[in-house]
Each structure stands twice: as C-alpha cells, then as structure tokens.
N, CA, C and O atoms as a GROMACS GRO file, in nm:
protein
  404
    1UNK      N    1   9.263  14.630   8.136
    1UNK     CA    2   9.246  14.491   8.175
    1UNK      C    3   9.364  14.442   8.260
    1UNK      O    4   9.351  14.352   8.343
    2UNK      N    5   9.490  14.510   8.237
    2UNK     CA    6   9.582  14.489   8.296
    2UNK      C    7   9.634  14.554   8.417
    2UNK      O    8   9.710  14.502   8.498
    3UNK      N    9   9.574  14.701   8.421
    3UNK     CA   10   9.603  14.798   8.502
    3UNK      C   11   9.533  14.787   8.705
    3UNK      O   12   9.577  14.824   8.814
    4UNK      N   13   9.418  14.720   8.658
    4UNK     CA   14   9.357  14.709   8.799
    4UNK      C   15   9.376  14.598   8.873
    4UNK      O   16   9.411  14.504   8.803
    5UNK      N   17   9.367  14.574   8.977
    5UNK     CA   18   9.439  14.492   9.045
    5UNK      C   19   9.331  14.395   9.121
    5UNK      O   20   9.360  14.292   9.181
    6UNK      N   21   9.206  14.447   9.106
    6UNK     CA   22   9.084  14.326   9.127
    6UNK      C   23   9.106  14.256   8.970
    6UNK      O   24   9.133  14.136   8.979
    7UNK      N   25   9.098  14.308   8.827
    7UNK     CA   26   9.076  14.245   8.730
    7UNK      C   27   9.218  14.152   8.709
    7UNK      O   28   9.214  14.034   8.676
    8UNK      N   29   9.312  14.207   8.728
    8UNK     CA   30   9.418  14.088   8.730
    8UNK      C   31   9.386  13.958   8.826
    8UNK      O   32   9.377  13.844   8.781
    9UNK      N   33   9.372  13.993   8.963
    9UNK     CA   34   9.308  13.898   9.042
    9UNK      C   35   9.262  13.768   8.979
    9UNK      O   36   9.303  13.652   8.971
   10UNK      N   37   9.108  13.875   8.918
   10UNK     CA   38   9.058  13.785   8.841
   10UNK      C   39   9.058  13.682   8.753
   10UNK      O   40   9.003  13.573   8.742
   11UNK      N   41   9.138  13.751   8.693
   11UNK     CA   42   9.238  13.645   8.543
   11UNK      C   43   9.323  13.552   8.610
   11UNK      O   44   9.339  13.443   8.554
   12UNK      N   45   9.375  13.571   8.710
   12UNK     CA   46   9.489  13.470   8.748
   12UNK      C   47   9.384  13.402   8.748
   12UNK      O   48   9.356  13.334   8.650
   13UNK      N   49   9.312  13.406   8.848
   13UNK     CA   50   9.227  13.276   8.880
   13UNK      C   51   9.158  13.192   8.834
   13UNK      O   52   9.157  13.081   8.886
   14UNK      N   53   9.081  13.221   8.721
   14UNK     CA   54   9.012  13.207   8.595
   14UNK      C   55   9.104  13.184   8.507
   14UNK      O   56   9.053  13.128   8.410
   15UNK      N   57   9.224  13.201   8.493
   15UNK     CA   58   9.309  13.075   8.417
   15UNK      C   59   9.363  12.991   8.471
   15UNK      O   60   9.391  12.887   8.412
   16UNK      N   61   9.403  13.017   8.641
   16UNK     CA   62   9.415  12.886   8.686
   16UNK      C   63   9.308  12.823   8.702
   16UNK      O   64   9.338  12.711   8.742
   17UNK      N   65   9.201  12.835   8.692
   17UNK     CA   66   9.116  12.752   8.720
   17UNK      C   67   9.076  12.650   8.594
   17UNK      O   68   9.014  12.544   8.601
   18UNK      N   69   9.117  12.699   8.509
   18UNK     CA   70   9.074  12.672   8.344
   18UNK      C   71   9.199  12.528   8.367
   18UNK      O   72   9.177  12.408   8.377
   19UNK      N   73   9.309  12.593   8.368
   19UNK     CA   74   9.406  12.528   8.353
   19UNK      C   75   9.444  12.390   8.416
   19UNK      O   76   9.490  12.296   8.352
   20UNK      N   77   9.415  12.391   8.566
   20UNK     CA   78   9.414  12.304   8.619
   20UNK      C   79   9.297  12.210   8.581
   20UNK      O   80   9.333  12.094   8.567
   21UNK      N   81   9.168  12.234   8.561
   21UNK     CA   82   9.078  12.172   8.463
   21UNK      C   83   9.131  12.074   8.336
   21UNK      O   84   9.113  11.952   8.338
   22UNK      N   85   9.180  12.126   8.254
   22UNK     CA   86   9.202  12.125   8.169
   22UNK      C   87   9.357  12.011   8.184
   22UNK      O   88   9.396  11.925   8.106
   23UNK      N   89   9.405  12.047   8.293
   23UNK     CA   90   9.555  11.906   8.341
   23UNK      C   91   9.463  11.797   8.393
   23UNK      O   92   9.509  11.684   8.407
   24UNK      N   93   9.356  11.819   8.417
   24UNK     CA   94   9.290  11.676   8.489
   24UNK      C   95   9.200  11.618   8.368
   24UNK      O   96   9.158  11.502   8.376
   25UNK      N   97   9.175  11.682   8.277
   25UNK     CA   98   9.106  11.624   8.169
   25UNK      C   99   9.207  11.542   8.100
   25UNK      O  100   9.173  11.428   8.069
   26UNK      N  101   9.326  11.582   8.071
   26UNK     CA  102   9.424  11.532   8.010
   26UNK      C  103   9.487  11.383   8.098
   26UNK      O  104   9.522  11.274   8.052
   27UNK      N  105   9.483  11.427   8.223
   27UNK     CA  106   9.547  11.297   8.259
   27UNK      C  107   9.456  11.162   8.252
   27UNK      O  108   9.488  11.048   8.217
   28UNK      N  109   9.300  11.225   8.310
   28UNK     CA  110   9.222  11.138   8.291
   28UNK      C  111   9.238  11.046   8.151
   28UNK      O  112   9.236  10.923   8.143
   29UNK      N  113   9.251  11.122   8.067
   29UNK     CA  114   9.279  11.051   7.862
   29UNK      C  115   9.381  10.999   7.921
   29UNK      O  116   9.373  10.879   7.948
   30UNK      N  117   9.505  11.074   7.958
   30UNK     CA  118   9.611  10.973   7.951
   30UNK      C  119   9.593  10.864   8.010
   30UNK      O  120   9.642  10.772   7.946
   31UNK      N  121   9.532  10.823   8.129
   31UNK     CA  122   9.564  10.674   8.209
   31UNK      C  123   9.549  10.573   8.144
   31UNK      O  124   9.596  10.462   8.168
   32UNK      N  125   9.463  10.615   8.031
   32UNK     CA  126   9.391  10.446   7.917
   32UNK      C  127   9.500  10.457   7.821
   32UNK      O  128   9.470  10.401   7.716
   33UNK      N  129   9.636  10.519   7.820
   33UNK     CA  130   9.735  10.486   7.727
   33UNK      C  131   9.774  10.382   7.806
   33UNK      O  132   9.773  10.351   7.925
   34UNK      N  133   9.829  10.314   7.642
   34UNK     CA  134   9.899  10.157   7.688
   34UNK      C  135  10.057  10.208   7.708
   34UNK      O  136  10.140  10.123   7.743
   35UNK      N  137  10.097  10.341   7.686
   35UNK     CA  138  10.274  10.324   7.710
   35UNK      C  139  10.290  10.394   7.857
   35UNK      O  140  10.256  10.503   7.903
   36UNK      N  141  10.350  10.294   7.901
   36UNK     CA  142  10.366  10.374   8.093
   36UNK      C  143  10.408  10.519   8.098
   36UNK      O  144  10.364  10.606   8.172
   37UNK      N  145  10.492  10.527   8.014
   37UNK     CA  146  10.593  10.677   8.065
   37UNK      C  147  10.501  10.749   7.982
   37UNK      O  148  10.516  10.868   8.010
   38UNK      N  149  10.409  10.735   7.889
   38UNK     CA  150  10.282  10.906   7.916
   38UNK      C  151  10.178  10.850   7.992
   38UNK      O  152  10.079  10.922   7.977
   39UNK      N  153  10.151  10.745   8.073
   39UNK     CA  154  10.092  10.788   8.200
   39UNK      C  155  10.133  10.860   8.282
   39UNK      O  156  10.077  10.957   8.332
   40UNK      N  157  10.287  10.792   8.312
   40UNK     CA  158  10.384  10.855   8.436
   40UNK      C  159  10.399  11.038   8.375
   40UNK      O  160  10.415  11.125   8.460
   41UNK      N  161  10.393  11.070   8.253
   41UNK     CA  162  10.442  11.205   8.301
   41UNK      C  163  10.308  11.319   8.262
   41UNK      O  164  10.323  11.434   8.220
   42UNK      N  165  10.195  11.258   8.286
   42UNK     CA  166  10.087  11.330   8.254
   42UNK      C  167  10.087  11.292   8.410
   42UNK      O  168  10.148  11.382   8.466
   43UNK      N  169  10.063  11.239   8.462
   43UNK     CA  170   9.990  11.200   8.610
   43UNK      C  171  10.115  11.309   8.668
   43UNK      O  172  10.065  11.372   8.761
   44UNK      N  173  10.245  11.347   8.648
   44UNK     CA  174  10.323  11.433   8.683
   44UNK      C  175  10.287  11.577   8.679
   44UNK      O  176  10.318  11.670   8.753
   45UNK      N  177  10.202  11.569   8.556
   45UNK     CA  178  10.161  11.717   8.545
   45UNK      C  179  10.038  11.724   8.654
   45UNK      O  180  10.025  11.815   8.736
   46UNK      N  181   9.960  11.626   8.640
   46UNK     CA  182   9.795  11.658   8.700
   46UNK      C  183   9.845  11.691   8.865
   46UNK      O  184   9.783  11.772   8.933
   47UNK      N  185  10.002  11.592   8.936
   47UNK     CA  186  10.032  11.684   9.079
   47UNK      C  187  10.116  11.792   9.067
   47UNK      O  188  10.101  11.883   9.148
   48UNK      N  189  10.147  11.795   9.036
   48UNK     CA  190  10.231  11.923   8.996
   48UNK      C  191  10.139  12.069   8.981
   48UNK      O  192  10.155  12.175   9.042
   49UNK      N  193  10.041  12.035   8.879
   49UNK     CA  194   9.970  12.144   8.931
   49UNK      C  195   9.877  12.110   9.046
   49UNK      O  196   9.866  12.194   9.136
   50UNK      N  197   9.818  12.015   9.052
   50UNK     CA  198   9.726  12.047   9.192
   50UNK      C  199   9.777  12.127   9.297
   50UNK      O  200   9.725  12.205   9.377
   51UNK      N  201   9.922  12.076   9.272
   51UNK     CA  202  10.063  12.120   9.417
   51UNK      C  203  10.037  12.297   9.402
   51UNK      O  204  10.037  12.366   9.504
   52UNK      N  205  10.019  12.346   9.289
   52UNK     CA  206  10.082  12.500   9.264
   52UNK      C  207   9.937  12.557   9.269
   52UNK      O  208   9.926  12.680   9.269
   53UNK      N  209   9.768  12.439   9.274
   53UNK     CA  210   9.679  12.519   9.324
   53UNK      C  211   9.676  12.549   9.473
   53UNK      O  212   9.695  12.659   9.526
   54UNK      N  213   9.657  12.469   9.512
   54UNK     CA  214   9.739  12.396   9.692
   54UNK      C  215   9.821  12.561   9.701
   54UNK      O  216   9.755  12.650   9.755
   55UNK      N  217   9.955  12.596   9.651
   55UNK     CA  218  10.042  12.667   9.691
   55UNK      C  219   9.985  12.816   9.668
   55UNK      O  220  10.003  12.911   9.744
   56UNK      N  221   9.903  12.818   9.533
   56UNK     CA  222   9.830  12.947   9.497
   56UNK      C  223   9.761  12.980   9.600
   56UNK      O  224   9.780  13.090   9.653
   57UNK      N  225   9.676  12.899   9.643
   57UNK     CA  226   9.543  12.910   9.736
   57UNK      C  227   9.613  12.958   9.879
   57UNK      O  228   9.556  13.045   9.944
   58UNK      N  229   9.733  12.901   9.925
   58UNK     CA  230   9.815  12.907  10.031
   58UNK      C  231   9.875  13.073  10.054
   58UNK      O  232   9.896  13.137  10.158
   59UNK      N  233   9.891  13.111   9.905
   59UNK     CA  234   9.983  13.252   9.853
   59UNK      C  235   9.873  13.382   9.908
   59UNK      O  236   9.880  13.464   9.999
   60UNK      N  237   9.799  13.361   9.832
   60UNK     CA  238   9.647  13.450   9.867
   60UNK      C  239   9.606  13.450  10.028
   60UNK      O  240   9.626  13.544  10.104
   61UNK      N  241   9.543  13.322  10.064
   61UNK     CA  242   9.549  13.318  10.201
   61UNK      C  243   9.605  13.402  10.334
   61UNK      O  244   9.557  13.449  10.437
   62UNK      N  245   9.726  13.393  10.274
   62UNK     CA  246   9.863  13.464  10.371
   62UNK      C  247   9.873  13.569  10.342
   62UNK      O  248   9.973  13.615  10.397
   63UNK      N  249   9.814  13.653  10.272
   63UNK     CA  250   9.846  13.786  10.212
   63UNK      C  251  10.000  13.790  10.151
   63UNK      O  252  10.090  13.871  10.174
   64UNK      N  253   9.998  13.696  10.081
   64UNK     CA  254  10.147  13.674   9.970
   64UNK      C  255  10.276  13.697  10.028
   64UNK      O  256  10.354  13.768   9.964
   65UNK      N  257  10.315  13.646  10.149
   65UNK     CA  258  10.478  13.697  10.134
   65UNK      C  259  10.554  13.644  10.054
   65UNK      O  260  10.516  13.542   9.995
   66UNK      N  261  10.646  13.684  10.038
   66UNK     CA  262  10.751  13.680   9.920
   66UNK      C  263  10.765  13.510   9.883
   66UNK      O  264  10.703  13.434   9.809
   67UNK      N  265  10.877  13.493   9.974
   67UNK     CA  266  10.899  13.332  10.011
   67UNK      C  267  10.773  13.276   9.899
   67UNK      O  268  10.784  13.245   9.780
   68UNK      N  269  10.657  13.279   9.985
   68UNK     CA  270  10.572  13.154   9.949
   68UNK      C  271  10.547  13.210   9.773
   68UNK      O  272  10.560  13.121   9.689
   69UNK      N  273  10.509  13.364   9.717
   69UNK     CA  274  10.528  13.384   9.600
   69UNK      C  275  10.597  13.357   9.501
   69UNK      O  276  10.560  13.331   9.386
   70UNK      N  277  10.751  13.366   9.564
   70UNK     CA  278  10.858  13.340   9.508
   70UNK      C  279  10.843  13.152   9.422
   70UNK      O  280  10.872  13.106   9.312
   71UNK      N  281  10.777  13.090   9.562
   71UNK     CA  282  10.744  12.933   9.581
   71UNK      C  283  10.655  12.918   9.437
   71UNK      O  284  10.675  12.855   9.333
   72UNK      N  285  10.575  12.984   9.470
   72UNK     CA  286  10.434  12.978   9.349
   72UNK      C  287  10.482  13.016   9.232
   72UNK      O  288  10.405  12.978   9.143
   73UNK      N  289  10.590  13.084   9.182
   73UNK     CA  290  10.629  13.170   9.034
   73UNK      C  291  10.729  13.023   8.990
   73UNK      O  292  10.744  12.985   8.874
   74UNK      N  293  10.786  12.960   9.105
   74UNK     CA  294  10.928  12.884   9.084
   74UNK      C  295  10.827  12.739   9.056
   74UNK      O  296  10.878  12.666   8.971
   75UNK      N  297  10.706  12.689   9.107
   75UNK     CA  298  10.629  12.589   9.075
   75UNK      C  299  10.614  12.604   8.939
   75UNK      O  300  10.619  12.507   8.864
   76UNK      N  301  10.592  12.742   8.892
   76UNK     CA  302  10.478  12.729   8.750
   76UNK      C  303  10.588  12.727   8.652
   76UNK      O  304  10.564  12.711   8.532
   77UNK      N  305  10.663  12.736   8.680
   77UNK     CA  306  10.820  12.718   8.559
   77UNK      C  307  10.825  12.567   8.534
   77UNK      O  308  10.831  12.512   8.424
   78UNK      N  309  10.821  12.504   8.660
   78UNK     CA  310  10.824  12.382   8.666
   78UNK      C  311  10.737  12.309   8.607
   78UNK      O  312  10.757  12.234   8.512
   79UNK      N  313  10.622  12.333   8.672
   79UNK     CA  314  10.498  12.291   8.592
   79UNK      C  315  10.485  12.323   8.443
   79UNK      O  316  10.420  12.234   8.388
   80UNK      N  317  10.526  12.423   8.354
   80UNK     CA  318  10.575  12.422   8.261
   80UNK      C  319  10.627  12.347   8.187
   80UNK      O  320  10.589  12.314   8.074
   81UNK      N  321  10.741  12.307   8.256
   81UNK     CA  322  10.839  12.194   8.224
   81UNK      C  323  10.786  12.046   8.176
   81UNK      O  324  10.779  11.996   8.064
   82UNK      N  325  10.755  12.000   8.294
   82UNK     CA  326  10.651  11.893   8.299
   82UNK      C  327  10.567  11.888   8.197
   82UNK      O  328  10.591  11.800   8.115
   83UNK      N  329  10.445  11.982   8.170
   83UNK     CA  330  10.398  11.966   8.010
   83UNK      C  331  10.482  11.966   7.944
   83UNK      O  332  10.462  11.866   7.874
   84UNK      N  333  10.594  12.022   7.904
   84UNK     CA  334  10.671  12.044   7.796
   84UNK      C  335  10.731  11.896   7.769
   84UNK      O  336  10.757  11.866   7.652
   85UNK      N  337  10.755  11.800   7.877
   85UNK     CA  338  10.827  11.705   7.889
   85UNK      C  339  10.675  11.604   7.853
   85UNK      O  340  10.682  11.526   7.758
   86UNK      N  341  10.560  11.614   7.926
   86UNK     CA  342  10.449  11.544   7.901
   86UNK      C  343  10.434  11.537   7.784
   86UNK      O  344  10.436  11.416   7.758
   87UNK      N  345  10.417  11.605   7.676
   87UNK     CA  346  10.356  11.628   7.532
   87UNK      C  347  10.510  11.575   7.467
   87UNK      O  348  10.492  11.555   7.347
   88UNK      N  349  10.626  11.551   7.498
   88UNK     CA  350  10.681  11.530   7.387
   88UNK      C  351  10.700  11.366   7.427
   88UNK      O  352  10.754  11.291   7.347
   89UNK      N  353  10.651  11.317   7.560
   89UNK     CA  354  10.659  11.177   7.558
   89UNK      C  355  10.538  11.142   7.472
   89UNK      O  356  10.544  11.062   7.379
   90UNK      N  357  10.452  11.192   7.501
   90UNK     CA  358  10.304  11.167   7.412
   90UNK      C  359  10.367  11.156   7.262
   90UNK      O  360  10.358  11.062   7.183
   91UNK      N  361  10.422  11.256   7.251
   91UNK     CA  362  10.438  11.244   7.077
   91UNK      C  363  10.532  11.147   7.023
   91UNK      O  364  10.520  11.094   6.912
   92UNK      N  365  10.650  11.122   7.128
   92UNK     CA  366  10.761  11.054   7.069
   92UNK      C  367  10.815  10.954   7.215
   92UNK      O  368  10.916  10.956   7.285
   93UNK      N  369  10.681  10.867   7.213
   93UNK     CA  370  10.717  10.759   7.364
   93UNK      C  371  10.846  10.668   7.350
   93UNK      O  372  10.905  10.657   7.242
   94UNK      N  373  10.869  10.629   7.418
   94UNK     CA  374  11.006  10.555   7.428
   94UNK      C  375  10.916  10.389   7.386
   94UNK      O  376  10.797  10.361   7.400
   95UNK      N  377  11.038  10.303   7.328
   95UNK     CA  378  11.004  10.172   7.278
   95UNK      C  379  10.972  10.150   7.467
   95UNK      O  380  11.002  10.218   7.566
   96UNK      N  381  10.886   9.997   7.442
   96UNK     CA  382  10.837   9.970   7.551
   96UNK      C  383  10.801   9.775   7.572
   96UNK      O  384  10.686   9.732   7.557
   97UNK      N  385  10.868   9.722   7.593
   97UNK     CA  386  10.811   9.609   7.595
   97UNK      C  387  10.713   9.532   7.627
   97UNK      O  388  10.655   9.557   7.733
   98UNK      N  389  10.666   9.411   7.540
   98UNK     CA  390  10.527   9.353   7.589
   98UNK      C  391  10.522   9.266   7.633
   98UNK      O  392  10.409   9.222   7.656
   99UNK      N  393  10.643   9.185   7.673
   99UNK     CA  394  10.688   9.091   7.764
   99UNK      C  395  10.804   9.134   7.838
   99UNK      O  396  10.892   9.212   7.802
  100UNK      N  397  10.787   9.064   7.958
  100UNK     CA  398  10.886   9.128   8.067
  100UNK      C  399  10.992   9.006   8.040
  100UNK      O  400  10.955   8.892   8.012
  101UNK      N  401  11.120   9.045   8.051
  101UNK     CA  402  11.229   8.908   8.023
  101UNK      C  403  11.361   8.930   7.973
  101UNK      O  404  11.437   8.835   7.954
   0.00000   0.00000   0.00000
C-alpha cells in the first residue's frame, strides 16, 4: 500500500480531499459561535488549507520541483499548527466581552 507510487498518489489525495472537506465543515459550525477568536482561528484553518490545496494542486501540476514541495511539506506543518491552535481556542476561549466600553 505503501510501496507503489500510483497507490500513494492516491492516498495523498483522498486524504487531502477528506481533509480539506472536513476543515470546511468545521468552519462552517464554527461561524454560528458567539466567541470571535474560534471564529477567527477556524476560518484560519479553512485558508490555510484551501492555500496548501491551491499549493498541492500547483506541486503536481509542475511535476514537483523541490522549492514548491518543500512549500507544500512547510504549509502542512503549519496548517497543523493552526488546528492545534483552533481546537484549543474552541476548548478553552478567551473571556470576551458583551459590551464594548
């Protein structure tokens, strides 16, 4: 499953495809939260990856040179991040006021 290089293909794609799915389902939930900063860092994730489908799609295209690979491996760390940072505002949002003043 790992060895051939159409079936890897495959899998990348089919989990990015899952995945990025799956960041737009989430942000969509998030926008109807009432605390700004897990809108702001879910709506971070949903460009963030669009950016690294955008860059995937770009990688393939070109027949992968390094650079732009390098680009695409250094996005998904990031994008990483971003959930990692998304889910713990979700869990533990910052106080937030309900009057401005």
């Amino acid at each position: 499953i790992f060895e051939k290089a159409v079936i890897v293909k495959f899998n990348h794609r089919l989990l990015g495809k899952t995945l990025i799915a799956e960041h737009l389902g989430v942000w969509v939930v998030a926008r109807r939260s009432g605390i700004a900063a897990v809108r702001r860092a879910w709506g971070l994730v949903a460009g963030i990856g669009l950016l690294q489908v955008v860059l995937g799609i770009a990688t393939v295209m070109t027949a992968a040179p390094w650079g732009l690979a390098i680009l695409h491996q250094t996005l998904a760390v990031i994008l990483f991040a971003a959930i990692l940072n998304a889910r713990f505002t979700a869990a533990y949002p910052p106080e937030q006021r309900i009057a401005r003043g």
